[in-house]
BAMIFI-373635 format. One record per residue (C-alpha): residue number from 1; residue in one letter; x, y, z. Coordinates in steps of 0.02 Angstrom, whole numbers, plus 50000, padded with zeros to 5 digits. Example, Ala and Ser with C-alpha at 12.3 -4.5 7.8 and 13.67 -1.06 7.14 Angstrom:
BEGIN
{resi=1, resn=a, xx=50615, yy=49775, zz=50390}
{resi=2, resn=s, xx=50684, yy=49947, zz=50357}
# end
This chain:
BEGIN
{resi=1, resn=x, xx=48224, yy=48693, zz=51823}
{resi=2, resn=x, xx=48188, yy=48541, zz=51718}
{resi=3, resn=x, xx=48344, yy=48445, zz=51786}
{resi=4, resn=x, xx=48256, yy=48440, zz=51991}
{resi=5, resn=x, xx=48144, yy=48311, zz=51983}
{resi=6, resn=x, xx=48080, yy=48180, zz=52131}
{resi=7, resn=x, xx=48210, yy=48228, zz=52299}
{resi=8, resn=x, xx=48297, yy=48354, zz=52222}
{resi=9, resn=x, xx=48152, yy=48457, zz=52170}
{resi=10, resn=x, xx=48100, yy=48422, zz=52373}
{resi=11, resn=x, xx=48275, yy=48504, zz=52456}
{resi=12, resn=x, xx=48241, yy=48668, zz=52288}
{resi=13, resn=x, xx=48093, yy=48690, zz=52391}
{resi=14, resn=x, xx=48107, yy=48651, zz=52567}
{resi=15, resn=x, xx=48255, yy=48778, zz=52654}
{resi=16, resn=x, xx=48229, yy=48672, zz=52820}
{resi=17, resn=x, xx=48305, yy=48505, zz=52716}
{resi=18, resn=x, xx=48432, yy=48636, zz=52629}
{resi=19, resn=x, xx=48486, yy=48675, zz=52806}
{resi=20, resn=x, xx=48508, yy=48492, zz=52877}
{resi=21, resn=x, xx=48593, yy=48436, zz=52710}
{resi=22, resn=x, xx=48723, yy=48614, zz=52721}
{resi=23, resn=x, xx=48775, yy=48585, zz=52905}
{resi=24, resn=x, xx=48802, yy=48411, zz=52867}
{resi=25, resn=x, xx=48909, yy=48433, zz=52720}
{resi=26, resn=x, xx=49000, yy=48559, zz=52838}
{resi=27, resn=x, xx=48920, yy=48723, zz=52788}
{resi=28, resn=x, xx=48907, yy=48869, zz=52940}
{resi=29, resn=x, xx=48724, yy=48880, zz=52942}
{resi=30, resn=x, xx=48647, yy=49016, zz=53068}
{resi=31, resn=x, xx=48559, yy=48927, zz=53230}
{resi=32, resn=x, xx=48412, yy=48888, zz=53163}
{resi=33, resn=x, xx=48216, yy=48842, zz=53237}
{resi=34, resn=x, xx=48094, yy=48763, zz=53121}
{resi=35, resn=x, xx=47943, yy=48818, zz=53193}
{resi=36, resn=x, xx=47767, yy=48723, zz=53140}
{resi=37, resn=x, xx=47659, yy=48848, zz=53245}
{resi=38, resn=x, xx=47667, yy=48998, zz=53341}
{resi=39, resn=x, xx=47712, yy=48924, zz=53508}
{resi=40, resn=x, xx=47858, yy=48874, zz=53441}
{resi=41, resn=x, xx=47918, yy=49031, zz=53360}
{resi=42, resn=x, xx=47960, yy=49070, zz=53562}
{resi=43, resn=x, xx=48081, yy=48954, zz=53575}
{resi=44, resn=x, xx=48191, yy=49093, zz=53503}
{resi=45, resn=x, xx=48315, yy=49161, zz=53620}
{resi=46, resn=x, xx=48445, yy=49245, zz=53497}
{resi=47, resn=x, xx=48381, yy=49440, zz=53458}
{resi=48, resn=x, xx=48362, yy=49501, zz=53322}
{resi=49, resn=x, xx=48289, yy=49382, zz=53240}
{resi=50, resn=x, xx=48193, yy=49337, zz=53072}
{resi=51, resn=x, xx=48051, yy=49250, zz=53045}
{resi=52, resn=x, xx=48046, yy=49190, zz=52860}
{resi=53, resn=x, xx=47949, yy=49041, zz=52762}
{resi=54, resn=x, xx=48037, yy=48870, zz=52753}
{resi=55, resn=x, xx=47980, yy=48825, zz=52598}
{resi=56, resn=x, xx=48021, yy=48932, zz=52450}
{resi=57, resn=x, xx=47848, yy=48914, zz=52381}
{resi=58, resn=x, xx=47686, yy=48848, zz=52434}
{resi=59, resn=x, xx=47482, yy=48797, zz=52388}
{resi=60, resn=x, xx=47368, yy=48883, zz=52487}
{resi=61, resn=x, xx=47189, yy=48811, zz=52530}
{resi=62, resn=x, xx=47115, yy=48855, zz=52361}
{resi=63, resn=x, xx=47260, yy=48789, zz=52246}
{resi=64, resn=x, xx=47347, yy=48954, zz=52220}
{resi=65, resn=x, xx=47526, yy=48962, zz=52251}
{resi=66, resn=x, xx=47593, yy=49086, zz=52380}
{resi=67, resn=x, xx=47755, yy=49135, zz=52464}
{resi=68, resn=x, xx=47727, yy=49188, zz=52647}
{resi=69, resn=x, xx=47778, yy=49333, zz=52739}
{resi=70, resn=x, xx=47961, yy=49382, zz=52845}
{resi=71, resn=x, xx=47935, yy=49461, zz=53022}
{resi=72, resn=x, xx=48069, yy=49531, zz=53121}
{resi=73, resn=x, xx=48084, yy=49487, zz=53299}
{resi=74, resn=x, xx=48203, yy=49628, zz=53376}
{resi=75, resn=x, xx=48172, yy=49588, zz=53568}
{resi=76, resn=x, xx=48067, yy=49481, zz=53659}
{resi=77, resn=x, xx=47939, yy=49599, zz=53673}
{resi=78, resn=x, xx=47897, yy=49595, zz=53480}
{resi=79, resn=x, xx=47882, yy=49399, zz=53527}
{resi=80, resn=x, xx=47730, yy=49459, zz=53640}
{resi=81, resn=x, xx=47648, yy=49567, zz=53475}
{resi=82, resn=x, xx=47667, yy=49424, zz=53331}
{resi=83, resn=x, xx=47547, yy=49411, zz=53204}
{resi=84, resn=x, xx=47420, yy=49294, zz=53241}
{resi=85, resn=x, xx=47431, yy=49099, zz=53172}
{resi=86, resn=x, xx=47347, yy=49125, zz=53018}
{resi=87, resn=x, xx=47472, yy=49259, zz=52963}
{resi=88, resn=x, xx=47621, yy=49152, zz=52940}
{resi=89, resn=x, xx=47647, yy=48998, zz=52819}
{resi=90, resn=x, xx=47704, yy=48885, zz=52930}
{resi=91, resn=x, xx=47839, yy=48790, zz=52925}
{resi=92, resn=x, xx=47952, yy=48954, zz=52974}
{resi=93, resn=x, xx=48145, yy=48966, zz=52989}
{resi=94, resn=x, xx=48171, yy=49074, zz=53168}
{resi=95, resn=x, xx=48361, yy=49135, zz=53150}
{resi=96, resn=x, xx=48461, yy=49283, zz=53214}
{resi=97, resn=x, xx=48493, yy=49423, zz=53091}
{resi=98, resn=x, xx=48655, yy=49444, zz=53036}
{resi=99, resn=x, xx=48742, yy=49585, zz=52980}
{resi=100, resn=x, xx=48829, yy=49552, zz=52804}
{resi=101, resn=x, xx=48863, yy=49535, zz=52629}
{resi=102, resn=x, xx=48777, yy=49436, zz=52495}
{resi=103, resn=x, xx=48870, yy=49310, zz=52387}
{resi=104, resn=x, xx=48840, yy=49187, zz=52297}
{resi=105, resn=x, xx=48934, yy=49018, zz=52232}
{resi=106, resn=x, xx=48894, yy=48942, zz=52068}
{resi=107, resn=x, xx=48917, yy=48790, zz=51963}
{resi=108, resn=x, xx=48864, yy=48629, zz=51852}
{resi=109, resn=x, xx=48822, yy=48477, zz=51925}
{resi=110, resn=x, xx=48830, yy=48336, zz=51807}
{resi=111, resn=x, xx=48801, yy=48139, zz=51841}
{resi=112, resn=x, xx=48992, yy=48149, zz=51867}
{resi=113, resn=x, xx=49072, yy=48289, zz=51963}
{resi=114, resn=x, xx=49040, yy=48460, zz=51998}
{resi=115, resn=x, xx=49142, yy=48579, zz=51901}
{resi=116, resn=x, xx=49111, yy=48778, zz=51820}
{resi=117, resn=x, xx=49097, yy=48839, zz=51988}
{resi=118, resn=x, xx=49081, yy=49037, zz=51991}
{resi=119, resn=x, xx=49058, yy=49182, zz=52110}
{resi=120, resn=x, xx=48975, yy=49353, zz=52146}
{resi=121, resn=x, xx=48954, yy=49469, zz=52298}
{resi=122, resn=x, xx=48812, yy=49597, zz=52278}
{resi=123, resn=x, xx=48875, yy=49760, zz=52266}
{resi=124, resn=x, xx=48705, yy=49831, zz=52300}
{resi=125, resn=x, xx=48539, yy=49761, zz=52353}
{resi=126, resn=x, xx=48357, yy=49823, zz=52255}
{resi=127, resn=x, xx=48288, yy=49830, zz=52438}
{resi=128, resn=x, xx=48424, yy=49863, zz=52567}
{resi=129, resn=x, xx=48306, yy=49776, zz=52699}
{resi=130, resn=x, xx=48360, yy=49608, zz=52610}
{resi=131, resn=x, xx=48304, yy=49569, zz=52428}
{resi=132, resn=x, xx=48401, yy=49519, zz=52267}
{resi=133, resn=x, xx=48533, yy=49613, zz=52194}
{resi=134, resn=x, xx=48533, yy=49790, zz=52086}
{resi=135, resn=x, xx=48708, yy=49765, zz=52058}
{resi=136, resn=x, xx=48845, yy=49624, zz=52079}
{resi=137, resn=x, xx=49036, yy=49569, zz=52059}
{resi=138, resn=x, xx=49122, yy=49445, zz=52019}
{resi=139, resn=x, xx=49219, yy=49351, zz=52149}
{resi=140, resn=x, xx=49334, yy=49202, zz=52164}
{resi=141, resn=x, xx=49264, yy=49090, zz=52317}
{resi=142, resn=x, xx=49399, yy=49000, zz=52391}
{resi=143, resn=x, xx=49441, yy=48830, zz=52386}
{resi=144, resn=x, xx=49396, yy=48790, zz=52573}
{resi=145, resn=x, xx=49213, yy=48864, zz=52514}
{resi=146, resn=x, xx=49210, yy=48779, zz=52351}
{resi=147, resn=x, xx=49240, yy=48619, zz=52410}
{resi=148, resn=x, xx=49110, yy=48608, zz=52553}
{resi=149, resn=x, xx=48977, yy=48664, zz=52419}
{resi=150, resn=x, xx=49046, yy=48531, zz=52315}
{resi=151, resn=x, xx=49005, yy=48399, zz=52455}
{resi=152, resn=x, xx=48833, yy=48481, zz=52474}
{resi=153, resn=x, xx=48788, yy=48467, zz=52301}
{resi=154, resn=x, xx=48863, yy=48283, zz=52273}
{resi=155, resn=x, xx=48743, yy=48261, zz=52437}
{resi=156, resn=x, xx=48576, yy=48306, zz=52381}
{resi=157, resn=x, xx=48624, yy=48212, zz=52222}
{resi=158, resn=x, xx=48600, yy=48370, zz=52122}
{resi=159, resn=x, xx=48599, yy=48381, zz=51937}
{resi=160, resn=x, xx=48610, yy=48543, zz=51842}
{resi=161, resn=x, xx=48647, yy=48741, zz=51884}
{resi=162, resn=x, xx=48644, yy=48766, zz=52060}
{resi=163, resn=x, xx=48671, yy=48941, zz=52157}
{resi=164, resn=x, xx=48712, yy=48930, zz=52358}
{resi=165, resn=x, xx=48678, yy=49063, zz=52447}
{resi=166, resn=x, xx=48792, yy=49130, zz=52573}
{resi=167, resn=x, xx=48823, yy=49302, zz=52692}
{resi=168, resn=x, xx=48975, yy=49343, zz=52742}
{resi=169, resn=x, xx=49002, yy=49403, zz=52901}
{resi=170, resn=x, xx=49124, yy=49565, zz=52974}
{resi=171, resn=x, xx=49236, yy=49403, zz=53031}
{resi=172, resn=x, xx=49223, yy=49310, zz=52849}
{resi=173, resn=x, xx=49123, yy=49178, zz=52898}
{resi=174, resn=x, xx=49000, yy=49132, zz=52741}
{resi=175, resn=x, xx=48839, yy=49092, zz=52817}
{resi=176, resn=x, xx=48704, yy=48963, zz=52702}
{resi=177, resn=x, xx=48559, yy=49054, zz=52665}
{resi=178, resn=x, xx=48493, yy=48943, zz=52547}
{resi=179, resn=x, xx=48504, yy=48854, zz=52386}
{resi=180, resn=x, xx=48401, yy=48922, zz=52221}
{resi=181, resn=x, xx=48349, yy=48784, zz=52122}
{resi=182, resn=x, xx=48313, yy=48890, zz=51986}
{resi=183, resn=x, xx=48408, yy=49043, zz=51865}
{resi=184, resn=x, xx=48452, yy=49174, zz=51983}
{resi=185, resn=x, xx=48441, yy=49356, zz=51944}
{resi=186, resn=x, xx=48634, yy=49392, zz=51928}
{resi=187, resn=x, xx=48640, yy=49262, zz=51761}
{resi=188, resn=x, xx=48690, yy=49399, zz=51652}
{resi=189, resn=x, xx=48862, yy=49397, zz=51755}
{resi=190, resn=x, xx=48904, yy=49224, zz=51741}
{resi=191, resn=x, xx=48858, yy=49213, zz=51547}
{resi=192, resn=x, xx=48960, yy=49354, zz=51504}
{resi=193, resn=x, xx=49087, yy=49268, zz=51560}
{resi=194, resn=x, xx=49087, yy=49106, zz=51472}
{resi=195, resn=x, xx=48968, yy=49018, zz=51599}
{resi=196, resn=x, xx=48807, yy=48978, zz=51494}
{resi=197, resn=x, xx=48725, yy=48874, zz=51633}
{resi=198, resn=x, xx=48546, yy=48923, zz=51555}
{resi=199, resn=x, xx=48614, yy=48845, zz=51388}
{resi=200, resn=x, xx=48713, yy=48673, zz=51476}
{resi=201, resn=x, xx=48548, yy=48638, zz=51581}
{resi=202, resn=x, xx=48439, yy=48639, zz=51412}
{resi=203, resn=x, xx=48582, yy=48527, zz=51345}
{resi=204, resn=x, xx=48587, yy=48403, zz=51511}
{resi=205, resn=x, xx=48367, yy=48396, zz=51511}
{resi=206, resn=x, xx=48398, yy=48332, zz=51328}
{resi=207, resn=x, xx=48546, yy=48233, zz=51360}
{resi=208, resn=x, xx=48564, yy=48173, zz=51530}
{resi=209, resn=x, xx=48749, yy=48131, zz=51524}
{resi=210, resn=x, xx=48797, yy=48284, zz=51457}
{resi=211, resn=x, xx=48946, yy=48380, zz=51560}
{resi=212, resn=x, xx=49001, yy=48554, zz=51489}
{resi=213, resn=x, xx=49159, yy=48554, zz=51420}
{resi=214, resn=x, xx=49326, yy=48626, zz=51488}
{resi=215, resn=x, xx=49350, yy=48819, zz=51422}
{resi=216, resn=x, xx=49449, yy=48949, zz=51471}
{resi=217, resn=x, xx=49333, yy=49097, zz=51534}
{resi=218, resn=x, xx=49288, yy=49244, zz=51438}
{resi=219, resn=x, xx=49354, yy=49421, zz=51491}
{resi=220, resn=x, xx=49187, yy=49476, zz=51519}
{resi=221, resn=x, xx=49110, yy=49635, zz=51629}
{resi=222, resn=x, xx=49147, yy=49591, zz=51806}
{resi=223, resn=x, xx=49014, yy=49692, zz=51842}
{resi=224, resn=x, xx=48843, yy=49697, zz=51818}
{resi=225, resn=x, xx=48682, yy=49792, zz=51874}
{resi=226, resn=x, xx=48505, yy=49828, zz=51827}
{resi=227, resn=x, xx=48436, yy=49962, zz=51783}
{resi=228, resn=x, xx=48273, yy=49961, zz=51851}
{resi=229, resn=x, xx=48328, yy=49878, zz=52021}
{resi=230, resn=x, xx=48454, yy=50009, zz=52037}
{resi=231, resn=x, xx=48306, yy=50149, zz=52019}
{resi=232, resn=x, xx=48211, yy=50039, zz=52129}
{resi=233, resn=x, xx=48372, yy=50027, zz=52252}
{resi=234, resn=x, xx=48355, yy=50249, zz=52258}
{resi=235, resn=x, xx=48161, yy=50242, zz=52297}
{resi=236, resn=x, xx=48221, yy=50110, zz=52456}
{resi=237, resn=x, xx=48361, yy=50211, zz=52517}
{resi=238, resn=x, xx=48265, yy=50393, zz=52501}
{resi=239, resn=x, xx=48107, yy=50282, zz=52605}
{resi=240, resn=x, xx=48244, yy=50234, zz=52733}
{resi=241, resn=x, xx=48273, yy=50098, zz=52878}
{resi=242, resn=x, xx=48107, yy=50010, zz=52941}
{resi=243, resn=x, xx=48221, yy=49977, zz=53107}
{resi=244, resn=x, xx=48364, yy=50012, zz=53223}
{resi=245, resn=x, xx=48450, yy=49852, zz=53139}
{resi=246, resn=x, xx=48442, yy=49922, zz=52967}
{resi=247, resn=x, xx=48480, yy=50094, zz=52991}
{resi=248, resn=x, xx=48659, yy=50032, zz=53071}
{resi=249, resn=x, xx=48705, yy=49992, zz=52879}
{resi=250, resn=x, xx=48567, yy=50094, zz=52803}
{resi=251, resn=x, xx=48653, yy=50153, zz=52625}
{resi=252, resn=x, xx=48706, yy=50324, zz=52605}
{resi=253, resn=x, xx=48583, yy=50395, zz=52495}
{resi=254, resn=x, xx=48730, yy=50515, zz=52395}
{resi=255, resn=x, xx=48827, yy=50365, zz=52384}
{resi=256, resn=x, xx=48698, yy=50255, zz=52311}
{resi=257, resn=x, xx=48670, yy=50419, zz=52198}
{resi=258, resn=x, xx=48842, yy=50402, zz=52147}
{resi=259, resn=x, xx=48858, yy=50216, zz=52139}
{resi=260, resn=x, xx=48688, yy=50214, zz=52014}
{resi=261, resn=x, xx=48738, yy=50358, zz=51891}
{resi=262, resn=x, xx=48932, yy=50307, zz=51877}
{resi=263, resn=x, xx=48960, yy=50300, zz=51692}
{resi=264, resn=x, xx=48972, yy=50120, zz=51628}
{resi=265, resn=x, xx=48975, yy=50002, zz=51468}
{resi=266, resn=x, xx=48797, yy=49990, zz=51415}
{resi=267, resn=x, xx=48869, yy=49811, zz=51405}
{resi=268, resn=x, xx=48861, yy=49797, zz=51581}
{resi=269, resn=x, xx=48672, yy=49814, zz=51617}
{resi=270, resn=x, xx=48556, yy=49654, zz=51634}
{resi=271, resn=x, xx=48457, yy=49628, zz=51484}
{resi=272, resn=x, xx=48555, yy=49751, zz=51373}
{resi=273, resn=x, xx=48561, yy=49702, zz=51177}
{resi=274, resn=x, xx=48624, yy=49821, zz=51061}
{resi=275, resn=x, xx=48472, yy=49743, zz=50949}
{resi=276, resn=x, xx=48336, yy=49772, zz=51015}
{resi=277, resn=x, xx=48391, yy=49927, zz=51123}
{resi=278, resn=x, xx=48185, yy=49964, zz=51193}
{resi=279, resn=x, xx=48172, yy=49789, zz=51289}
{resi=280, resn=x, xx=48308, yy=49838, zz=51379}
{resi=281, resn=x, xx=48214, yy=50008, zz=51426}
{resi=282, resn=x, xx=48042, yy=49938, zz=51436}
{resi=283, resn=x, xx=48101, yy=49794, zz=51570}
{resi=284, resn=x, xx=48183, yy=49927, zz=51676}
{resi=285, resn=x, xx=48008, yy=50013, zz=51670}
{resi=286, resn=x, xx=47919, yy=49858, zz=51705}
{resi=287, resn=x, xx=48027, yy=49810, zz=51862}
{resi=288, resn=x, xx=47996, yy=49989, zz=51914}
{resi=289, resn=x, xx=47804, yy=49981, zz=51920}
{resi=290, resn=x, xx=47795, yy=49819, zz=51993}
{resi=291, resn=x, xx=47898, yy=49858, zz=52118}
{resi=292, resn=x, xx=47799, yy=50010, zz=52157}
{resi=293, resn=x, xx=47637, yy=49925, zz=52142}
{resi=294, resn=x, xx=47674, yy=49796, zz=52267}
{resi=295, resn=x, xx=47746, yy=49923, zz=52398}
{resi=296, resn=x, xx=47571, yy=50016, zz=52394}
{resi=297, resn=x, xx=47465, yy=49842, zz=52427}
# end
């Protein structure tokens, strides 16, 4: 987004800073190895593991941009048959897999506070292996939560929309994943509601002590889903588990059935405009292909 610029566009794209900034500002952030080669990807002692890029994007050797790979580590055999160097974009984030749910903590951060915070918790994921969501709720995080993401965001001397990250454990402990520094999928949630963060962080790029005002929010759908990541979502679960890990909370594929096909409010789809009725259905076919595309490369 327009509003990162200089440091804060840095910690949008570096997950290793993210980390170091979130467990200072008193965040539970996974143990965590920064690895800078594959050597070091053995210092990892906590199975299973992942193995995922630190930075959210990166410029490959011919000036294309490129987002690396995720390996799973399961035991420390699978340490013994890693890729070789060239296969990962170093730096890499080595942390234990946890079991859990997505959610999500929103908000505005203008020159003087942070306020409009908001919550989801995904409901269902496109790709159950990890991946954004196909359908979300809205939540209420609690204070305790809020106000440690406050203190992160006041840290990094943020300015704009910001979405943490988080998965919540079987024990309720909210795990950082990672801060987006840009519009994440679920926006359609948030500005049904009354929370045009899209709209306040045009308003704040052209007016850089602008702070939304206090409204009451709207009684919006506190539910939303997509329509073609919820066919994608099917395709997934029918595929099934690519490990032992996975398959302990693989989805059931007649609930999913269910869960996709329950009659609801067009109003509650991503995308969906009673004006123009065939973007709505020609997105859901677009994320379809792509998604099917990709999975054949």
């Amino acid at each position: 987004m327009a509003n990162a610029q200089g440091a804060q566009r840095d910690i949008a794209l570096d997950k290793a800073l993210q980390i170091e900034k979130a467990r200072a500002a008193g965040l539970d952030v996974p143990p965590t190895i920064v690895a800078h080669n594959r050597e070091e990807i053995f210092k990892a002692s906590q199975f299973p593991a992942i193995v995922k890029p630190a930075l959210a994007i990166a410029m490959d050797e011919t000036g294309k941009l490129k987002k690396g790979d995720t390996v799973y580590v399961f035991d420390e055999s699978d340490l013994e048959t890693l890729p070789e160097e060239r296969a990962f974009s170093f730096p890499v984030l080595v942390q234990p897999l946890i079991h859990g749910t997505g959610e999500g903590v929103f908000g505005f951060a203008s020159k003087e506070r942070v306020t409009h915070v908001f919550g989801h918790r995904r409901v269902r994921m496109m790709n159950p292996h990890g991946s954004g969501a196909s359908a979300c709720c809205a939540i209420e995080p609690s204070p305790e939560l809020v106000e440690k993401v406050t203190t992160f965001i006041t840290s990094i001397d943020w300015q704009g929309p910001f979405m943490v990250e988080l998965l919540t454990d079987d024990e309720g402990t909210s795990w950082f994943v990672e801060l987006n520094g840009r519009m994440w999928g679920s926006t359609a949630l948030s500005r049904r509601s009354g929370y045009d963060y899209a709209g306040w962080a045009v308003e704040q790029a052209l007016d850089p002590e602008f702070c939304p005002s206090t409204f009451q929010p709207e009684g919006g759908p506190r539910f939303v889903r997509h329509l073609g990541r919820e066919l994608m979502h099917l395709l997934f679960v029918v595929k099934g588990p690519k490990s032992r890990f996975h398959a302990e909370r693989w989805p059931n594929l007649l609930r999913s059935i269910a869960g996709v096909f329950a009659p609801r409010s067009p109003s509650g789809f991503y995308n969906y405009d009673a004006a123009f009725p065939l973007f709505f259905l020609r997105d859901a076919a677009a994320t379809v292909s792509k998604g099917i595309r990709r999975r054949k490369r």
